[in-house]
N, C-alpha and C positions, 0 to 999 in steps of 0.2 A: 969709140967710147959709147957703152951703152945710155941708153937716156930715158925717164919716165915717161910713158906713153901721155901722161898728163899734164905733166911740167908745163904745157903750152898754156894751160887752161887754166883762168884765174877763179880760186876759191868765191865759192858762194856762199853767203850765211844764210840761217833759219829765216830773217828778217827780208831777205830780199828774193827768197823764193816764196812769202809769205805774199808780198808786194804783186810778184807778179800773177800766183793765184786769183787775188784780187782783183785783179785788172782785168781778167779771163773770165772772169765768173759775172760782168758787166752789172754792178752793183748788186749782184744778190748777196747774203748776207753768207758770210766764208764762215759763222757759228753754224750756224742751221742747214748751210746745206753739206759742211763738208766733216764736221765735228761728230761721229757718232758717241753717243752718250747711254755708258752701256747699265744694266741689271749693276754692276760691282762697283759701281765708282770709277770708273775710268773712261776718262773722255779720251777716244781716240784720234787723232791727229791725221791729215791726208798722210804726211811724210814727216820723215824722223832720220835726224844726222848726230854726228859726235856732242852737239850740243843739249840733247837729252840726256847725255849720261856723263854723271859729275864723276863719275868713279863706275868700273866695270865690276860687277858683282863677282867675289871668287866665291864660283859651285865647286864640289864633288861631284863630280860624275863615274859611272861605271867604266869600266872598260867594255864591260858587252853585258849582254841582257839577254835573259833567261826564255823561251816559250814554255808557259806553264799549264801545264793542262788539273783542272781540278774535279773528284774524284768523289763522291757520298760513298761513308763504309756503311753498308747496308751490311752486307755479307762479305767479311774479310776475304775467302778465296776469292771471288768475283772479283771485288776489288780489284788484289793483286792481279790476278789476273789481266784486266783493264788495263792497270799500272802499266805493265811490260808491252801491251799492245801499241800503245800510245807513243810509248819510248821508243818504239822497232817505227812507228810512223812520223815520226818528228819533234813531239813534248820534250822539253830539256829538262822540265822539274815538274816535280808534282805535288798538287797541294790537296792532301787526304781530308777530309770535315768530319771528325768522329762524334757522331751523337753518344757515345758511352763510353764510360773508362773500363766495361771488362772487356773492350776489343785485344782479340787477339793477335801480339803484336808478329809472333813467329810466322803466323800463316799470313798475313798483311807483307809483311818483306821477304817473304821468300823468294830469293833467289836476287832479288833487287840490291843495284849496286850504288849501295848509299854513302862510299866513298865518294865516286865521282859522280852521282844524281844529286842537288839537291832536293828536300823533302819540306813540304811547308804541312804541320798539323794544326787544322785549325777545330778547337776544342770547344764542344758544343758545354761544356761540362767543369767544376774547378776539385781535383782531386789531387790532393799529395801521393796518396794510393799508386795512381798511373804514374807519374814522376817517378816513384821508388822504383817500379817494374821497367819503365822506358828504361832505366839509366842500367839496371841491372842485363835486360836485354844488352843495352849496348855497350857495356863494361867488356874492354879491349878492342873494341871497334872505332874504328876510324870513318867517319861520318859527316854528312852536312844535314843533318836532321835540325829543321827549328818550329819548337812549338809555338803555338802563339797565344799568349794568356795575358787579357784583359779585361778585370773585373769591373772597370768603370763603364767600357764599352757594353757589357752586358749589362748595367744599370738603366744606362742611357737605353739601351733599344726594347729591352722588356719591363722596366720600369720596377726591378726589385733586383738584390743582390741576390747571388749563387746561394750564399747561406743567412748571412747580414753582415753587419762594416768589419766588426771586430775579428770572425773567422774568418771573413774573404780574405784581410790584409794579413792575417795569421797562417793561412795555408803559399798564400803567392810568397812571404818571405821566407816561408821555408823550403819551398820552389825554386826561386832564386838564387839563396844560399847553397844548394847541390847541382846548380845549374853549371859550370862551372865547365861542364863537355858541350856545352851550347855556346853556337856562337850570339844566339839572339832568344829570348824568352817574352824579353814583353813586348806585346801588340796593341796599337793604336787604331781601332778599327774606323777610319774616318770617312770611309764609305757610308757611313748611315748620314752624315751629316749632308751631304751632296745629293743623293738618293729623296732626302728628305726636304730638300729644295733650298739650304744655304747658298748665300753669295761666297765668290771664291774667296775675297777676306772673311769671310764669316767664317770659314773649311779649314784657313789654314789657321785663324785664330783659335778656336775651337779644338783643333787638334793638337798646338802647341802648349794651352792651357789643360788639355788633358793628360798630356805627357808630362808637363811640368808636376801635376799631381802627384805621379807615380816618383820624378827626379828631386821631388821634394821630402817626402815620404819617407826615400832609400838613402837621403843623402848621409844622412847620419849613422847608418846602419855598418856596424864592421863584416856584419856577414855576407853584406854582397858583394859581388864583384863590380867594379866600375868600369872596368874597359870591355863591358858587353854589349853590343849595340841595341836600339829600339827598331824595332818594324812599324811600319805605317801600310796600313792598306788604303789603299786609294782610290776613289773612284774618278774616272775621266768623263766630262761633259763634253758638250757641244762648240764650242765657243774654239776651234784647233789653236790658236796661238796666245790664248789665255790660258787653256789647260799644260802648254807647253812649259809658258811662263810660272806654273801654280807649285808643281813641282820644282822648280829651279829654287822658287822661293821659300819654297818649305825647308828644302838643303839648308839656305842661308839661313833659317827664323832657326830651327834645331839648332846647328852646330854653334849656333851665338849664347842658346840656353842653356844646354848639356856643358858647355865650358866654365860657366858660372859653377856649375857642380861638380867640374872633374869629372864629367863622366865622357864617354867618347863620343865625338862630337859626329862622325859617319852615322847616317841610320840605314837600315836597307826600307824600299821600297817594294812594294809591290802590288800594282795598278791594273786596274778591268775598265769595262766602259760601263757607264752608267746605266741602269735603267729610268732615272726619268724620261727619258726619250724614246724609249721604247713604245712603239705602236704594235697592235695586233692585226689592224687591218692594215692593206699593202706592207706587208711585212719582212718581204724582201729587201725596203727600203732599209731594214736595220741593220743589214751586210754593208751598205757605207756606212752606218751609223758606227758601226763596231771598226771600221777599218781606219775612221777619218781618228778615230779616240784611242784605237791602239797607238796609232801614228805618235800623235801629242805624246803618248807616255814614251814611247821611245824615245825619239827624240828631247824631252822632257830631262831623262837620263833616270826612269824606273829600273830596278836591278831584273825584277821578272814583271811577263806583263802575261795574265789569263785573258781569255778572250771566251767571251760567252756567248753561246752558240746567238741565231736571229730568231730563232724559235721558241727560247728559254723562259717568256713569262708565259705561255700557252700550251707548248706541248713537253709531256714528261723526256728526260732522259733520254737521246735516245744516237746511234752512234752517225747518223748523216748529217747531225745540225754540229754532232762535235768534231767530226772529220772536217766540215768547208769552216769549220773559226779555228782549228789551229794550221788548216790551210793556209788562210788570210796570213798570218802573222810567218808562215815557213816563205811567204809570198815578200813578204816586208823586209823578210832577211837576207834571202836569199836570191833573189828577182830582184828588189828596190836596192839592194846594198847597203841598209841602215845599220848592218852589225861590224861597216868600216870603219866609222869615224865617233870619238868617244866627244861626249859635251859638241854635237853639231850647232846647237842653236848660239854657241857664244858665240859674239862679234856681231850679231844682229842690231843694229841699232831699236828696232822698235821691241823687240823680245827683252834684251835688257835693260828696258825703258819701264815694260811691263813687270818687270820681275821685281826690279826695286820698289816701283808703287803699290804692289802685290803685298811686299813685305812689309812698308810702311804699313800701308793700314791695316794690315792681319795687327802688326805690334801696334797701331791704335787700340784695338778692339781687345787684345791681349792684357792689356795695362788697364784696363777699365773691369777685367773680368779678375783680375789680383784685386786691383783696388776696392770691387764689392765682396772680396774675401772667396775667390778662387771656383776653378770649375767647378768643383761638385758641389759647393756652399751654391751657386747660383742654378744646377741643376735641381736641387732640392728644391729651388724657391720658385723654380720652373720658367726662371728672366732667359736660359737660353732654347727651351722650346719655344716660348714666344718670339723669339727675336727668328728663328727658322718659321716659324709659320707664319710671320708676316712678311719675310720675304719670299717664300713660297706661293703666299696669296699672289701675292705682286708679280710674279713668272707666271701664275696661271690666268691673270686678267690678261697678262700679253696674249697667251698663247687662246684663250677664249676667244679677245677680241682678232684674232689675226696677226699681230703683231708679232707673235715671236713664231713660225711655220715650223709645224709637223707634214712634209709633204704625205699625202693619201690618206692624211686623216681631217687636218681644218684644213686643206686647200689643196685641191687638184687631188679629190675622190673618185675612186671607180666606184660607182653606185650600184656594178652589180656583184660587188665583192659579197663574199656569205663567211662569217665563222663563227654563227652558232653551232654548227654541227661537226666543227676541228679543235673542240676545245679539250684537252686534257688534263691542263692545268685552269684553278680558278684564278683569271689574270689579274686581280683586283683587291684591294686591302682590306684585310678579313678584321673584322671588328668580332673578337671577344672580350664579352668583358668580365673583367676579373679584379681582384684586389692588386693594388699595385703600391708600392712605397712612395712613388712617383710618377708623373704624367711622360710615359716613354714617349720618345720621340717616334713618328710615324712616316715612313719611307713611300711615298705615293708619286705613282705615273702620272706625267700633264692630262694624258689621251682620256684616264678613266672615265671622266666621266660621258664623256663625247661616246666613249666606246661604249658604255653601258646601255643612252637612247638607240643606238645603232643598232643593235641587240636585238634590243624591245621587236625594235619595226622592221624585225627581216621576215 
């Protein structure tokens, strides 16, 4: 008769390994030395057992996840071009950024097989115009093409609408309304909010109140369809088993809101690594930085995950920074094994420990941004720029003072590092100014300004 390897060994509670910390620790104080107390509100604990979790969160998860390589249509052939090269080297999908609606869509997809590729377009631009053609282009075709059109987001990052309120929401409903060969149309670009230095409940709150805009909006509406899912783009920070947890909790914050509407309550994902953290000097250091953030979104349970070269705020485009970042991630898949096993992080005690308190206080933060009468009501009045730029300030006094390490930039520099004369992109947040509706929110690196004296004095 078989028998538990454990059965011998009598249960231990929270409390009485709690006890013997204590004891180990010869009166130091078990808050302060053993308690970390993070930027987001969560104190983390040495250790974590079944008694941190009242109930085990049910996520969505994918069955597998995408390598997505992303693509500037400068010149459609090129493009294409690129496209199929990517795909013969590993890319699973691909995410096109059209600055213009007269792109040419014939010579953009030739030959590309957008049955079985998916295609992410990410639209510099809001035109019913390209809808009619997209749709006429793919009229009879069998496809996983998904646009992604969010006029809030473009609000929120440039600080004025595409045309103003009344035509934005008048062009996207009748977007919507003939979307119908889409599996997904509207995008939540919630990479500017992370980018921009939100806490992780600031990101997910933020992102659920902006969604909720659009499921507020539509919900009435007979001309849309309701079983089309939302896209979230995501950015991945530093923090591996907070960003893991971010994403889990976004699954649950969504599919609890979208059900209130009847609308489907799956979103798709698709997640990058941050550039906050991005350093120009010692810059190689950004190959773990992109690797440890790909990781979290995988495992996280992102549908695709882009990976941005380590070179990408400094030097232009160019195909050796994007060959070793969709390396990394053929690395992750195929060497690590992480395209085995679907939802990896459930059953973690401390992960779903994280994910629940994640989702609390995003819906803290969620409930207070309704009850001052909704995201863009509080975007106008500029309460949630300020509420990102004062947690922003407070990530950059860390990282100022020491306390929060960019290695080779505040701690353990090579001093004879040079790259004023390797710069081909301006690495730095460009201030023009201009008339704006509203005060856009502003996406800035820890390093700048560090890197900017550094500069000075080479």
């Amino acid at each position: 008769m078989s028998q538990s390897l454990f059965q011998e060994f009598e249960e231990v509670t929270a409390k009485e390994w709690k006890q013997k910390i204590q004891f180990e620790l010869k009166g130091a104080d078990y808050n302060e030395k053993l308690i970390y107390k993070s930027r987001d509100g969560i104190n983390v604990k040495p250790f974590y057992n079944s008694e941190d979790i009242s109930e085990t969160p049910k996520t969505i998860s994918p069955k597998n996840w995408e390598i997505c390589e992303k693509i500037y249509v400068a010149f459609e052939e090129k493009s294409n071009q690129k496209a199929k090269e990517v795909l013969n080297k590993g890319a699973e999908s691909l995410w096109f950024i059209l600055p213009s609606e007269k792109v040419d869509l014939q010579t953009l997809f030739q030959d590309l097989d957008l049955e079985k590729v998916p295609v992410y377009l990410g639209l510099e631009f809001l035109s019913e115009r390209f809808f009619t053609n997209l749709n006429k282009f793919l009229s009879g075709k069998n496809h996983q093409i998904v646009p992604q059109v969010d006029i809030i987001g473009n609000l929120a990052r440039s600080g004025n609408w595409y045309f103003n309120l009344p035509k934005d929401h008048e062009i996207m409903t009748e977007i919507l309304a003939a979307g119908d060969k889409f599996r997904s149309i509207l995008s939540i670009d919630a990479t500017l909010y992370q980018n921009a230095g939100a806490t992780i409940p600031q990101e997910l709150a933020y992102s659920l109140a902006h969604a909720n805009e659009y499921l507020n909006h539509f919900s009435t509406s007979e001309k849309i369809e309701k079983g089309q899912e939302i896209q979230f783009l995501i950015a991945e920070g530093n923090n591996y088993f907070f960003e893991i947890a971010k994403i889990r909790a976004l699954r649950i914050l969504y599919a609890s809101l979208a059900s209130e509407y009847n609308f489907q309550e799956n979103c798709q994902i698709l997640a990058q690594p941050t550039k906050r953290d991005k350093t120009l000097y010692d810059y190689n250091v950004n190959l773990l930085r992109t690797t440890t953030q790909s990781m979290s979104a995988i495992l996280g349970g992102a549908n695709a995950v882009y990976n941005s070269p380590y070179d990408a705020i400094f030097h232009k485009n160019n195909e050796f920074g994007d060959r070793i970042a969709r390396n990394q991630l053929l690395i992750l898949k195929t060497e690590s094994y992480l395209d085995k096993v679907s939802n990896a992080a459930e059953g973690s005690y401390y992960i779903e420990s994280l994910t629940i308190q994640f989702a609390e206080k995003a819906l803290e933060i969620f409930k207070e941004i309704e009850t001052g009468g909704g995201f863009l009501k509080q975007l106008k009045e500029g309460i949630i720029q300020k509420k990102i730029l004062e947690s922003a300030q407070k990530e950059q006094e860390q990282f100022n003072n020491g306390e929060l390490v960019l290695v080779g930039t505040n701690k353990f520099k090579n001093p004879e590092d040079r790259m004023k004369n390797d710069l081909e992109l301006y690495p730095f947040l460009k201030m023009n100014p201009r008339k704006t509706l509203i005060q856009p929110i502003l996406e800035r690196r820890l390093a700048e300004g560090m890197e900017q004296e550094r500069l000075k004095n080479e």
